[in-house]
PyMOL Python script that loads the backbone (N, CA, C, O; Angstrom):
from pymol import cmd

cmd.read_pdbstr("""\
ATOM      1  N   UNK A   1     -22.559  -9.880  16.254  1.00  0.00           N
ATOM      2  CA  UNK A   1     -21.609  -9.025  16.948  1.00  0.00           C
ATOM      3  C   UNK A   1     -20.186  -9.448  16.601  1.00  0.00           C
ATOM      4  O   UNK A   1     -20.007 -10.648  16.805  1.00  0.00           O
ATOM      5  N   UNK A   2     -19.014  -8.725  16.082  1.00  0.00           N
ATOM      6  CA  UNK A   2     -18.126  -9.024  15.922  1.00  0.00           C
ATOM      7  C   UNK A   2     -17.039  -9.222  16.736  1.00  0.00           C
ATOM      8  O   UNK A   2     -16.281  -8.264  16.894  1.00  0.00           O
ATOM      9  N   UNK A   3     -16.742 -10.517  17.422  1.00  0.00           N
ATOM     10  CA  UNK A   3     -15.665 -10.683  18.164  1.00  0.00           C
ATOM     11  C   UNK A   3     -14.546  -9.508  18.224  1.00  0.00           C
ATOM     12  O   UNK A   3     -14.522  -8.736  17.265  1.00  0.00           O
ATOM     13  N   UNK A   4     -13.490  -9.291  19.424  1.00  0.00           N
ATOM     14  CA  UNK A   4     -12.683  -8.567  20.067  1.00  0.00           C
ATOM     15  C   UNK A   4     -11.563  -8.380  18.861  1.00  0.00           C
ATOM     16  O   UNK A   4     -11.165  -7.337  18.344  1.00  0.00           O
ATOM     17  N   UNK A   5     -11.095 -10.127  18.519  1.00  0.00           N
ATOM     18  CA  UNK A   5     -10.122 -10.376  17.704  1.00  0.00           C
ATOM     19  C   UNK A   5     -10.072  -9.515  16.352  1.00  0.00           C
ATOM     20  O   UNK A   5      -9.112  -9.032  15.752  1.00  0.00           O
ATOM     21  N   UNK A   6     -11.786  -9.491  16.021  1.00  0.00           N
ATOM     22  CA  UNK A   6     -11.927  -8.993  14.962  1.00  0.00           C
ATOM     23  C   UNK A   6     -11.637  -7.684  14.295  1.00  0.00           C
ATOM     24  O   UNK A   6     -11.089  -7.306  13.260  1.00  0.00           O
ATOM     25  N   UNK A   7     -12.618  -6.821  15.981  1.00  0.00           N
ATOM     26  CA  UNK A   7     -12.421  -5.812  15.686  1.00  0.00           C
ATOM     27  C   UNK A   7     -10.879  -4.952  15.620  1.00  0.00           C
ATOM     28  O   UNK A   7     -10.695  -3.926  14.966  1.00  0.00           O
ATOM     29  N   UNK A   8      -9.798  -5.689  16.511  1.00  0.00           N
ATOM     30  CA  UNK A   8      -8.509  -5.566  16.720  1.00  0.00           C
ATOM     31  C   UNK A   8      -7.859  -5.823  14.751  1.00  0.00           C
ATOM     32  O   UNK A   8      -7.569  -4.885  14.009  1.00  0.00           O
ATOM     33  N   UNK A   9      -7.806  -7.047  14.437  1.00  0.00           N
ATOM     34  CA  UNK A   9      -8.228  -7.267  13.211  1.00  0.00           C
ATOM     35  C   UNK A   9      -8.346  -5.872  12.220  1.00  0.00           C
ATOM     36  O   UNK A   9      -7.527  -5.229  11.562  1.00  0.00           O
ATOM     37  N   UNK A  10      -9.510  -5.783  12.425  1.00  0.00           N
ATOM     38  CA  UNK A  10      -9.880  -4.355  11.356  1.00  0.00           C
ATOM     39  C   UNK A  10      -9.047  -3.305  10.972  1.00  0.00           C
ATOM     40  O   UNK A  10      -8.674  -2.748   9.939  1.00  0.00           O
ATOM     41  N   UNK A  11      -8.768  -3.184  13.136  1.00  0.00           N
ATOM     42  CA  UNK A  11      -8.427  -1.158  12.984  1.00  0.00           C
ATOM     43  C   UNK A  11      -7.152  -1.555  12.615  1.00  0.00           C
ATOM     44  O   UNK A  11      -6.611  -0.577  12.098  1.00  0.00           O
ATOM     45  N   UNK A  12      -5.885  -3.173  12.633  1.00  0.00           N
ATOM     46  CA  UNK A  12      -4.852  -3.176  11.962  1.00  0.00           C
ATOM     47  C   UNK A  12      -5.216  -2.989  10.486  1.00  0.00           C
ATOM     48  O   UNK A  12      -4.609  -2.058   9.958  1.00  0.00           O
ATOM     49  N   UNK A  13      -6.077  -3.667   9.689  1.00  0.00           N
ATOM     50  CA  UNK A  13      -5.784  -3.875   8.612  1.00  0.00           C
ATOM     51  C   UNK A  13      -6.399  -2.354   8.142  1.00  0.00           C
ATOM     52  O   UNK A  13      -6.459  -2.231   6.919  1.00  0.00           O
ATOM     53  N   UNK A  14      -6.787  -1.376   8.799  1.00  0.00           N
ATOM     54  CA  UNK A  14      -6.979  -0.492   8.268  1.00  0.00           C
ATOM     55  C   UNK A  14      -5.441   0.535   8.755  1.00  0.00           C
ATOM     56  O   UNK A  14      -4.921   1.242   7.892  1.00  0.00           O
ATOM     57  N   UNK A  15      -4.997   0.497   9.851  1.00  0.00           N
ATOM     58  CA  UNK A  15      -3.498   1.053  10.037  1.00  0.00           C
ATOM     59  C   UNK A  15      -2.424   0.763   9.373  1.00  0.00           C
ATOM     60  O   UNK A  15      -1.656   1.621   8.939  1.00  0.00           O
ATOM     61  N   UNK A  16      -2.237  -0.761   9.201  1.00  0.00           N
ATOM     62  CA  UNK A  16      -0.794  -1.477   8.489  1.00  0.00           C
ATOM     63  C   UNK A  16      -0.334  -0.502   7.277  1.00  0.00           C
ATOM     64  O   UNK A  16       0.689   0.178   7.356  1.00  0.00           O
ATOM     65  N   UNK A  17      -1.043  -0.501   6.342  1.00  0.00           N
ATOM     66  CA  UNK A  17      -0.744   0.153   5.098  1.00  0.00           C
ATOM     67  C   UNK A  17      -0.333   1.981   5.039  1.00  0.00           C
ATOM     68  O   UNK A  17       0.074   2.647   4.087  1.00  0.00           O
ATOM     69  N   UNK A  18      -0.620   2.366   6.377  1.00  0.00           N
ATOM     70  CA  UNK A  18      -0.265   4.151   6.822  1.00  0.00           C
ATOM     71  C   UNK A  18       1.194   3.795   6.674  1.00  0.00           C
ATOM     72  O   UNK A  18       1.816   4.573   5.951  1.00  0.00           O
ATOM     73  N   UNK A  19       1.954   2.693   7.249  1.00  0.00           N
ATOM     74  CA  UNK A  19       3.414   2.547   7.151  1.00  0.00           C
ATOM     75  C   UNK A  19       3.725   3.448   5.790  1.00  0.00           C
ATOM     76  O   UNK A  19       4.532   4.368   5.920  1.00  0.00           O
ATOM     77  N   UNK A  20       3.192   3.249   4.650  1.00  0.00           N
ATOM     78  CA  UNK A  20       3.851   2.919   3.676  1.00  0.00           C
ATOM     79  C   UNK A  20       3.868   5.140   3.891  1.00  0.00           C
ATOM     80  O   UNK A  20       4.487   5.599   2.931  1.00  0.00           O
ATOM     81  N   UNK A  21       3.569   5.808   4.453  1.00  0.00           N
ATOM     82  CA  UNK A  21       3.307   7.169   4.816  1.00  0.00           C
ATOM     83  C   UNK A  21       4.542   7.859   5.162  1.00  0.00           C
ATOM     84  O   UNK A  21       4.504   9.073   4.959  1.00  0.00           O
ATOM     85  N   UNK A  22       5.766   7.331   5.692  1.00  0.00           N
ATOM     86  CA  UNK A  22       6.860   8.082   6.081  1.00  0.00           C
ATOM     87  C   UNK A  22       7.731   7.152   4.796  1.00  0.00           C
ATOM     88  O   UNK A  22       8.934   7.393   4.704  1.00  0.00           O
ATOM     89  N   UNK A  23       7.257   6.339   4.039  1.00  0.00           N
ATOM     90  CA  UNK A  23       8.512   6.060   3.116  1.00  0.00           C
ATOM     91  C   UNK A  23       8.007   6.966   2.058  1.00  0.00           C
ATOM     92  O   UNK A  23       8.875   7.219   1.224  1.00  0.00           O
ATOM     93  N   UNK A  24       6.852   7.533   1.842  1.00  0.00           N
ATOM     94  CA  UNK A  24       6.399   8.697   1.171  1.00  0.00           C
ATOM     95  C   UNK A  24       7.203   9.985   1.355  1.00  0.00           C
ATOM     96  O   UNK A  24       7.838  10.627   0.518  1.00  0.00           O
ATOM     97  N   UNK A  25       6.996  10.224   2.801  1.00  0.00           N
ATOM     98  CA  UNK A  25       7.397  11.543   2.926  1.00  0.00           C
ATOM     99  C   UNK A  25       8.909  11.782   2.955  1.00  0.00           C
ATOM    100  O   UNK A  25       9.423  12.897   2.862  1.00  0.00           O
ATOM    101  N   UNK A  26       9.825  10.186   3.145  1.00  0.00           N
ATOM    102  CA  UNK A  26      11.175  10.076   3.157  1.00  0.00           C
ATOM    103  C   UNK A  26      12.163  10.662   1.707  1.00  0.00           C
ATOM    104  O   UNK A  26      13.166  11.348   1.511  1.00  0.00           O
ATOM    105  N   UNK A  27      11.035   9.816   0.824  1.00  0.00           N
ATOM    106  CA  UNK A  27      11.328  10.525  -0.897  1.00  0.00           C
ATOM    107  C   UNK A  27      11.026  11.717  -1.095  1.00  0.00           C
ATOM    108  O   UNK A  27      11.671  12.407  -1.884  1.00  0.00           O
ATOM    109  N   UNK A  28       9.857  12.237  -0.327  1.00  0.00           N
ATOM    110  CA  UNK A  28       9.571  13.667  -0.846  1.00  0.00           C
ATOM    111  C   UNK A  28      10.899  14.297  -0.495  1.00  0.00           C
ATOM    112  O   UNK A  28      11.735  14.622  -1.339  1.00  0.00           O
ATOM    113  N   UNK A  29      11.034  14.448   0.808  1.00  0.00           N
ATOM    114  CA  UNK A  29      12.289  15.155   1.496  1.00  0.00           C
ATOM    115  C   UNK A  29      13.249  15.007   0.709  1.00  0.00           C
ATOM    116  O   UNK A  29      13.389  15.858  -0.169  1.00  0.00           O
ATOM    117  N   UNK A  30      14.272  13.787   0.800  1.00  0.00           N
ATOM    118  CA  UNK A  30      15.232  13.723  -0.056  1.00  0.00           C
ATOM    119  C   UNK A  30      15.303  13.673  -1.932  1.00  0.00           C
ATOM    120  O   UNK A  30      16.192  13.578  -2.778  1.00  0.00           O
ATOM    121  N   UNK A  31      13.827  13.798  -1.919  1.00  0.00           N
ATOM    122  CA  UNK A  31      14.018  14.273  -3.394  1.00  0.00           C
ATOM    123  C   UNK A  31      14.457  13.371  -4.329  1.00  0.00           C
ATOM    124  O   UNK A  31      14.942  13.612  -5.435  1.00  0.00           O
ATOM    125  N   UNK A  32      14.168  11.888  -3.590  1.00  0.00           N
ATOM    126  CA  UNK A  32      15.051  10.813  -4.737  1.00  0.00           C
ATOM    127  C   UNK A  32      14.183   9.428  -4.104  1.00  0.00           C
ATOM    128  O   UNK A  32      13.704   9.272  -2.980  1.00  0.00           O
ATOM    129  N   UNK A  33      14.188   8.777  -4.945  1.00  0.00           N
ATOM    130  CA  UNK A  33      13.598   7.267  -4.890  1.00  0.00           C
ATOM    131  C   UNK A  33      14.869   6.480  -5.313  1.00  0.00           C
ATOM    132  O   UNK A  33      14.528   5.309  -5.479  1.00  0.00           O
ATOM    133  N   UNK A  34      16.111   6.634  -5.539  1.00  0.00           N
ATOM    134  CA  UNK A  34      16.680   5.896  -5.718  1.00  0.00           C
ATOM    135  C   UNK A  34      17.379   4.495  -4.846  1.00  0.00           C
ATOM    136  O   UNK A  34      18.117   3.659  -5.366  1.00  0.00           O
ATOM    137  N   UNK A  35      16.827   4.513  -3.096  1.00  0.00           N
ATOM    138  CA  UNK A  35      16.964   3.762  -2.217  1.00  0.00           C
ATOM    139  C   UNK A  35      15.921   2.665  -2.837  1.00  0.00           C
ATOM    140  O   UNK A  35      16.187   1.469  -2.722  1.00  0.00           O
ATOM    141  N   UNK A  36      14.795   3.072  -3.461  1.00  0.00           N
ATOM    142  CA  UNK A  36      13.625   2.340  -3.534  1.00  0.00           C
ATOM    143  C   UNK A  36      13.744   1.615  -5.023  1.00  0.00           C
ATOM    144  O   UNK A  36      13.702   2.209  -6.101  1.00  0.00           O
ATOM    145  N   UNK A  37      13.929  -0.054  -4.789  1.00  0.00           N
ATOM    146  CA  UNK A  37      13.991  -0.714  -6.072  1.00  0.00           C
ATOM    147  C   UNK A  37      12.467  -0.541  -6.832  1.00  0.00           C
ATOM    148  O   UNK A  37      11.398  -0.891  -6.333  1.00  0.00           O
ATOM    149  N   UNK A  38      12.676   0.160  -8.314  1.00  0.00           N
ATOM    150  CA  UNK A  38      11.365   0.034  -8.730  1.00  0.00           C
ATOM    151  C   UNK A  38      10.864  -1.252  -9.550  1.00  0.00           C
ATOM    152  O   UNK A  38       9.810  -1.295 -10.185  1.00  0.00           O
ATOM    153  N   UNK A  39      11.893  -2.400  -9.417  1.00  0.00           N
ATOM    154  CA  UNK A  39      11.217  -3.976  -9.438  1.00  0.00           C
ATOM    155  C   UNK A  39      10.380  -4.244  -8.447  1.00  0.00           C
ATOM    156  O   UNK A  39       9.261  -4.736  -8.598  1.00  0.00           O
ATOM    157  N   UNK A  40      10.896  -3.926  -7.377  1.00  0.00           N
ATOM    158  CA  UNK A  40      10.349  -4.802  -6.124  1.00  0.00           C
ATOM    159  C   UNK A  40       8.706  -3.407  -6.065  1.00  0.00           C
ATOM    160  O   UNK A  40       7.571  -3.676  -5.670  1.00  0.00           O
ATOM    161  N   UNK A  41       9.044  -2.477  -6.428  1.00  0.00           N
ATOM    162  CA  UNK A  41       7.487  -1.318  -5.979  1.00  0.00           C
ATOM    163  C   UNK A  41       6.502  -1.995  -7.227  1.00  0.00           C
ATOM    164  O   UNK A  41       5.485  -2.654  -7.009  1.00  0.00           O
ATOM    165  N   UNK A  42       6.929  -1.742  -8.268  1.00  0.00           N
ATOM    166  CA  UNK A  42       6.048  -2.114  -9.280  1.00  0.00           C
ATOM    167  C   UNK A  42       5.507  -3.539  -8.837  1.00  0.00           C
ATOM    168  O   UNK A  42       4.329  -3.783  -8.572  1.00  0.00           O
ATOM    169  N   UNK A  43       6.467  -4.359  -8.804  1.00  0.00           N
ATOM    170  CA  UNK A  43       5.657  -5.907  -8.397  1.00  0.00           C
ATOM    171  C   UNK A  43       5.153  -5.802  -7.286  1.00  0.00           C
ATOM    172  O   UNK A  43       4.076  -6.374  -7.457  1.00  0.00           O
ATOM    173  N   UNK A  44       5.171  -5.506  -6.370  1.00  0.00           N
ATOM    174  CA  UNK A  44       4.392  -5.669  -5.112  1.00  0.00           C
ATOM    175  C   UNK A  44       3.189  -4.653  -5.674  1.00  0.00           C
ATOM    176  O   UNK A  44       2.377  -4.689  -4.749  1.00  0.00           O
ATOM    177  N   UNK A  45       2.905  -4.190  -6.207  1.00  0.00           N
ATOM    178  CA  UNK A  45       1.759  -2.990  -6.851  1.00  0.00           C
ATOM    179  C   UNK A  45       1.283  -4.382  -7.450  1.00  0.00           C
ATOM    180  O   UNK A  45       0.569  -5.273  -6.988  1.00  0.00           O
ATOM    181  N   UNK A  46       1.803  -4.261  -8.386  1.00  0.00           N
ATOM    182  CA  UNK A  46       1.373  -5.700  -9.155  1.00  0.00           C
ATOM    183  C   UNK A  46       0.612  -6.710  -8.535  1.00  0.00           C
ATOM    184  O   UNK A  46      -0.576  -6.938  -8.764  1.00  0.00           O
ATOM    185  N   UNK A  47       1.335  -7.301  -7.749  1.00  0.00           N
ATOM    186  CA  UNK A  47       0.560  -8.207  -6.658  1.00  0.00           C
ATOM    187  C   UNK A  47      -0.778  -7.793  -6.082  1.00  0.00           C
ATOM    188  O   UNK A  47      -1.726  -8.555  -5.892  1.00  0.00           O
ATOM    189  N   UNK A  48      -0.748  -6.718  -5.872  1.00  0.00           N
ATOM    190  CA  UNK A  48      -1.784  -6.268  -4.659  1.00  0.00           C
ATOM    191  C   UNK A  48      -3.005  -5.538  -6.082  1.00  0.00           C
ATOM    192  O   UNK A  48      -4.166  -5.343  -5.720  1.00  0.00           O
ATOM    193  N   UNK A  49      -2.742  -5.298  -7.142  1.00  0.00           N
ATOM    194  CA  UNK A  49      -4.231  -4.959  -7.733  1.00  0.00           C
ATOM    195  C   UNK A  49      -4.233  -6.558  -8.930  1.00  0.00           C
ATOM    196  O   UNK A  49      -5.034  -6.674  -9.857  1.00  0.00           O
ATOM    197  N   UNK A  50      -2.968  -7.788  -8.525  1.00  0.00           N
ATOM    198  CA  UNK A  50      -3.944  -8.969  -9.185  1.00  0.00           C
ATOM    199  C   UNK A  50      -4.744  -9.321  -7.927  1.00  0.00           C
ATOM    200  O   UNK A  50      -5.808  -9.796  -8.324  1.00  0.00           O
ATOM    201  N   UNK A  51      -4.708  -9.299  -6.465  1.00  0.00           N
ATOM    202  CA  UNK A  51      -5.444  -9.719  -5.380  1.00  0.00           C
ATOM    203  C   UNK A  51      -6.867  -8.925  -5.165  1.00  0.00           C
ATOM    204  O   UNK A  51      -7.943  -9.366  -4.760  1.00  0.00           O
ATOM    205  N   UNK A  52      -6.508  -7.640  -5.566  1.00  0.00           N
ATOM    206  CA  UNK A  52      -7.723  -6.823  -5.537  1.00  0.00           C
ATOM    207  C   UNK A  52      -9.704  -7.477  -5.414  1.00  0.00           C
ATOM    208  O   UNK A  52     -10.619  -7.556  -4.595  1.00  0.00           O
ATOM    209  N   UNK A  53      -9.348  -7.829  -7.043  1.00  0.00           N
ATOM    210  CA  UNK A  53     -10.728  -8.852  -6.689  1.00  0.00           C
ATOM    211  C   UNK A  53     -11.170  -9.372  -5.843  1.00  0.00           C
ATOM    212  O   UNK A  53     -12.223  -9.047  -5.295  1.00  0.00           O
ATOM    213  N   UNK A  54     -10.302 -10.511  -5.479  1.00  0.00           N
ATOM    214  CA  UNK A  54     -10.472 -11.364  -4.647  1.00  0.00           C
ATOM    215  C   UNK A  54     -11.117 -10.373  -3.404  1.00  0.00           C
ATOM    216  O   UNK A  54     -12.312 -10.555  -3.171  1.00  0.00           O
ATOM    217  N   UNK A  55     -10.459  -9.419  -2.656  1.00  0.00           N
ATOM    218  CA  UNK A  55     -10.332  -8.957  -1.792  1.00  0.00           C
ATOM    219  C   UNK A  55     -12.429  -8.662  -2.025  1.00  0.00           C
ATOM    220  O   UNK A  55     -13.349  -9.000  -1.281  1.00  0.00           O
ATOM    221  N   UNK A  56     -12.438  -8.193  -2.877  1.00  0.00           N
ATOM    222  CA  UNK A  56     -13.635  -7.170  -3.110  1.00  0.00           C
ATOM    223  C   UNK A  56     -14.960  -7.976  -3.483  1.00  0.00           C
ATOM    224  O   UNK A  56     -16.034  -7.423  -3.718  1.00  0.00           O
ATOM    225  N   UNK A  57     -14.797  -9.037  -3.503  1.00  0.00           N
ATOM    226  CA  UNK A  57     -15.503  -9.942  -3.710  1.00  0.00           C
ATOM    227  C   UNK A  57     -15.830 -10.958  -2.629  1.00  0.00           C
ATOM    228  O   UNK A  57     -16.734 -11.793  -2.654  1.00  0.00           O
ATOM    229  N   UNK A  58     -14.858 -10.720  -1.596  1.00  0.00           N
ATOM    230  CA  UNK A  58     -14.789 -11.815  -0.094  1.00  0.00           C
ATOM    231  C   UNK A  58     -15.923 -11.059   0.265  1.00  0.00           C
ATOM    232  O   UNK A  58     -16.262  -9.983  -0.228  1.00  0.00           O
ATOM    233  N   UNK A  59     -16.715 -11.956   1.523  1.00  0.00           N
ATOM    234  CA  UNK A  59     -17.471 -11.599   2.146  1.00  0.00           C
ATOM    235  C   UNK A  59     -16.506 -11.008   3.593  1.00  0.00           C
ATOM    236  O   UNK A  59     -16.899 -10.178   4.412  1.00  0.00           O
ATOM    237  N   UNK A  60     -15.696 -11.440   3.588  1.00  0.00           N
ATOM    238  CA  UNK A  60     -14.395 -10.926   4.803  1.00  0.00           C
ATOM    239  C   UNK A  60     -13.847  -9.313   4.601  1.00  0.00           C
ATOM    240  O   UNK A  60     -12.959  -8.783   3.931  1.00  0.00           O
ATOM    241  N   UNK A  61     -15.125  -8.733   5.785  1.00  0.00           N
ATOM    242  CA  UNK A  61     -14.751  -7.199   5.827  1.00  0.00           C
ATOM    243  C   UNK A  61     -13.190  -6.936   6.397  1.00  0.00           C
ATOM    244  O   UNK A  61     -12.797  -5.788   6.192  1.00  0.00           O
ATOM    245  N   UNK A  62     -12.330  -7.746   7.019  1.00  0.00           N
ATOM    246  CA  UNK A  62     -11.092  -7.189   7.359  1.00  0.00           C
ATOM    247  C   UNK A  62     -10.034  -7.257   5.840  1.00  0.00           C
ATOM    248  O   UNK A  62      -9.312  -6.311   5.525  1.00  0.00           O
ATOM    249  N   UNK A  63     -10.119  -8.427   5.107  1.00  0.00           N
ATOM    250  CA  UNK A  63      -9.860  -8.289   3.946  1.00  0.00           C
ATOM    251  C   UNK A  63      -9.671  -7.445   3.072  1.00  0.00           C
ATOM    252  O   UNK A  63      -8.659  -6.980   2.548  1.00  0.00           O
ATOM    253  N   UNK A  64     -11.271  -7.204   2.897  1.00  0.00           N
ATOM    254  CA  UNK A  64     -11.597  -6.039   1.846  1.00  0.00           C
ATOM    255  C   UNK A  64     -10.725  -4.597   2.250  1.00  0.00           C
ATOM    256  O   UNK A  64     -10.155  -3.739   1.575  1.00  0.00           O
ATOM    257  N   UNK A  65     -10.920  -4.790   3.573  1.00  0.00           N
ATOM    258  CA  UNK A  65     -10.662  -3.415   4.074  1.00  0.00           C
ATOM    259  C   UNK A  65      -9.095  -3.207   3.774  1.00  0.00           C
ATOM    260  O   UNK A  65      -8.565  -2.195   3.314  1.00  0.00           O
ATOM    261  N   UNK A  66      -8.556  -4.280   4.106  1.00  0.00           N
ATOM    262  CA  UNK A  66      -6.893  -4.212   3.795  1.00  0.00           C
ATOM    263  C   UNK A  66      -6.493  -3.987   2.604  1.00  0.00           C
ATOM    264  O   UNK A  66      -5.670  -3.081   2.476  1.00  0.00           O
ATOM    265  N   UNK A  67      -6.718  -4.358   1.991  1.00  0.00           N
ATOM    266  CA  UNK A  67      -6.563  -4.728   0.836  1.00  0.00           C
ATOM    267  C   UNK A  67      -7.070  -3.526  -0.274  1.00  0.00           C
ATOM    268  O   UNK A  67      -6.519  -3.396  -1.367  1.00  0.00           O
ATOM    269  N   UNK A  68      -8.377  -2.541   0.249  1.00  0.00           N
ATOM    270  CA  UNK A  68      -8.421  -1.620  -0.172  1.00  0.00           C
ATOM    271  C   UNK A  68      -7.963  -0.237  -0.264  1.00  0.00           C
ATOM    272  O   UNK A  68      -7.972   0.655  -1.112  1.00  0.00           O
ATOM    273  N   UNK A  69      -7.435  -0.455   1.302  1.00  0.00           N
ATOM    274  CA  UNK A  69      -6.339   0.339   2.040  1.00  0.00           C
ATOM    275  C   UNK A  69      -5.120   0.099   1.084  1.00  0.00           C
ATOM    276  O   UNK A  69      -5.038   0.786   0.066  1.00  0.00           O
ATOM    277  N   UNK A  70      -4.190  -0.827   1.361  1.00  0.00           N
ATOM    278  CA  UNK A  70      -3.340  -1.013   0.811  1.00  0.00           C
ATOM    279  C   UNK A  70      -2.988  -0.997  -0.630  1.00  0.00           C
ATOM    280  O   UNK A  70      -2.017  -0.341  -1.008  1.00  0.00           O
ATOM    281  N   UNK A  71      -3.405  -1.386  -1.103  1.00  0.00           N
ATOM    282  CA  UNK A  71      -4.015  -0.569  -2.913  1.00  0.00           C
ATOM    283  C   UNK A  71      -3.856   0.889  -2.650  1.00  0.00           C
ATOM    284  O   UNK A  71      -2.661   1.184  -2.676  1.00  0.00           O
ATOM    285  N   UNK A  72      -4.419   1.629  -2.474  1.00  0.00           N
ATOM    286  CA  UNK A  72      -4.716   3.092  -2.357  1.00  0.00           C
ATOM    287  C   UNK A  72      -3.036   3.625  -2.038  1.00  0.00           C
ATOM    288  O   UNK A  72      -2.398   4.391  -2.760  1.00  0.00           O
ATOM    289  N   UNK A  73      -2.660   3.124  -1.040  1.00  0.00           N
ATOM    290  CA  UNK A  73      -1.628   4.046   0.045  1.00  0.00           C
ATOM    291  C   UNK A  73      -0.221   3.541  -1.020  1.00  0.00           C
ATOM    292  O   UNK A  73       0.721   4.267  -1.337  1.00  0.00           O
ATOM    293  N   UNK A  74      -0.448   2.014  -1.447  1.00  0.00           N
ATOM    294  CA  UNK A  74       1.129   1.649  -2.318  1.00  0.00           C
ATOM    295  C   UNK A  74       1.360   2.172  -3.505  1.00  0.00           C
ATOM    296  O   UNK A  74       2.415   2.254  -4.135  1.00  0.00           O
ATOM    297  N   UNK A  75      -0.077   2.638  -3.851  1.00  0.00           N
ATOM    298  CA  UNK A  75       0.001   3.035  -5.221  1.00  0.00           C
ATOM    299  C   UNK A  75       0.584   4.437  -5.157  1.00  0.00           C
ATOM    300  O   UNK A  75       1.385   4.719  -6.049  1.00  0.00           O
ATOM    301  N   UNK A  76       0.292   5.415  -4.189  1.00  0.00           N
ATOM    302  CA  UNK A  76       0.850   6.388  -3.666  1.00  0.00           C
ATOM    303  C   UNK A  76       2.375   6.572  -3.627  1.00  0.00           C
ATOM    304  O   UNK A  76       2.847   7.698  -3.788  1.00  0.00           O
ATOM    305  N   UNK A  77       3.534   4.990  -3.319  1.00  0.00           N
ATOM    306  CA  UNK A  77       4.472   4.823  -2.887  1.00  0.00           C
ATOM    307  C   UNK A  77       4.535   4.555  -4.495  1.00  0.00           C
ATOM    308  O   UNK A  77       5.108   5.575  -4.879  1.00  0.00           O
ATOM    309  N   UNK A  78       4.346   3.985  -5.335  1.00  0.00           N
ATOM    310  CA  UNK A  78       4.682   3.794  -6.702  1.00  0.00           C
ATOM    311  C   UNK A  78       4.523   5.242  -7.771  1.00  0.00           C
ATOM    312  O   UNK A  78       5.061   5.410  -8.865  1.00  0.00           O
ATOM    313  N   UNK A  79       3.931   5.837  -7.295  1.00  0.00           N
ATOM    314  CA  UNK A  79       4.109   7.106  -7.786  1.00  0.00           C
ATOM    315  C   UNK A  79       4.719   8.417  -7.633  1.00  0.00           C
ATOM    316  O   UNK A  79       5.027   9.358  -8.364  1.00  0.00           O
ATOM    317  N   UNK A  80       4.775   8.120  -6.427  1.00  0.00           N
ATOM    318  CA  UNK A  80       5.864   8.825  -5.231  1.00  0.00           C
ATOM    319  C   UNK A  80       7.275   8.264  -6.536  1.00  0.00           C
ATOM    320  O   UNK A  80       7.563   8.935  -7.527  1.00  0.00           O
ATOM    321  N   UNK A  81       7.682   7.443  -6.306  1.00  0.00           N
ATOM    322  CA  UNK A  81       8.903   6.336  -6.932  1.00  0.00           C
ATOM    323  C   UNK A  81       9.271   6.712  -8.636  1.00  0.00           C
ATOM    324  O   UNK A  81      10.351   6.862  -9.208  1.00  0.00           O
ATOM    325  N   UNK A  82       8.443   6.754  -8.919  1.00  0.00           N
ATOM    326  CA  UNK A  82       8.456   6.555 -10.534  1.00  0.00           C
ATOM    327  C   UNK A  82       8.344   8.373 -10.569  1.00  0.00           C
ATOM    328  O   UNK A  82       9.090   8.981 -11.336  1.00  0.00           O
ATOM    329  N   UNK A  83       7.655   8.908  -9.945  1.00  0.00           N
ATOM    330  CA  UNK A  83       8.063  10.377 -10.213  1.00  0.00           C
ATOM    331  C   UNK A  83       9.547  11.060 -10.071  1.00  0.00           C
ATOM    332  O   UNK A  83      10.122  11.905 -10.759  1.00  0.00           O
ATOM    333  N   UNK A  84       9.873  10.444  -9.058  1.00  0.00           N
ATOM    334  CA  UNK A  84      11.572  10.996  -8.965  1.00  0.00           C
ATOM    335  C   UNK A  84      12.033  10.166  -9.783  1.00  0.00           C
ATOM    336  O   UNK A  84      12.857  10.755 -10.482  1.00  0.00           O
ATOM    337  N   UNK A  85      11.906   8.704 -10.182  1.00  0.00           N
ATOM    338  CA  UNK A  85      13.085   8.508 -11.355  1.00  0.00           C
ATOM    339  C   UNK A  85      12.667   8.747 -12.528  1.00  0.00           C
ATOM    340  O   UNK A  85      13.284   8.080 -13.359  1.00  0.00           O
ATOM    341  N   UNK A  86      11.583   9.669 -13.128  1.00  0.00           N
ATOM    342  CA  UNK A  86      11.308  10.327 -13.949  1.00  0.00           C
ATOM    343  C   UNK A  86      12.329  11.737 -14.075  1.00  0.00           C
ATOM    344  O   UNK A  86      12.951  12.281 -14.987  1.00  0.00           O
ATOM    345  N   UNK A  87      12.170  11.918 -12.985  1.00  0.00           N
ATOM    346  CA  UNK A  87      12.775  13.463 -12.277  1.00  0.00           C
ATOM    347  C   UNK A  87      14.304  13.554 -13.062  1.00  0.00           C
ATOM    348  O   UNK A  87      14.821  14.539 -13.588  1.00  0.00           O
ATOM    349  N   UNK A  88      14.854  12.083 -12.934  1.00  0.00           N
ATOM    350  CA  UNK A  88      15.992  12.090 -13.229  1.00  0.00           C
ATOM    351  C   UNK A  88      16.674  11.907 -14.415  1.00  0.00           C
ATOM    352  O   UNK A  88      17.801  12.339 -14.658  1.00  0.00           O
ATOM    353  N   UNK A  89      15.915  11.208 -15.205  1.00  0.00           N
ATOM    354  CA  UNK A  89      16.106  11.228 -16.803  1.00  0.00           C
ATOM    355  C   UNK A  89      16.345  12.230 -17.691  1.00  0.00           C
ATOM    356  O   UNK A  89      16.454  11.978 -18.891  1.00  0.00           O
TER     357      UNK A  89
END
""", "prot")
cmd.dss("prot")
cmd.show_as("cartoon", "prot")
cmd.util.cbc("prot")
cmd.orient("prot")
């Protein structure tokens, strides 16, 4: 049975990464990623699919779960990003 902590645990690590959902829709609106450094998007992308493995390979379902979440939703925010400063070239 999975402790209280845990399950609290989960439904964050499955919520945390929705954040990244209004800095989505912030670029759509204004039509520009230029608030958004694309060092810091790309590397934190970066970061999170060299951790990937790890994540997917733990026996730690809050992990995986984050981590699969978060992959999915940043990569969203990196494409979101790189499409408007495409936009602009």
């Amino acid at each position: 049975m999975i402790e209280i902590y845990q399950r609290i645990a989960l439904i964050i690590a499955v919520l945390l990464p929705f954040f990244n959902i209004p800095l989505i829709i912030r670029m759509i609106q204004r039509r520009s990623s230029q608030d958004i450094s694309l060092f810091w998007a790309v590397g934190v992308w970066t970061c999170l699919l060299i951790m990937l493995p790890s994540a997917l390979t733990s026996p730690d379902i809050i992990w995986k779960t984050f981590s699969v979440t978060n992959v999915i939703l940043f990569s969203c925010v990196v494409i979101t990003v790189l499409y408007f400063r495409k936009k602009k070239i």
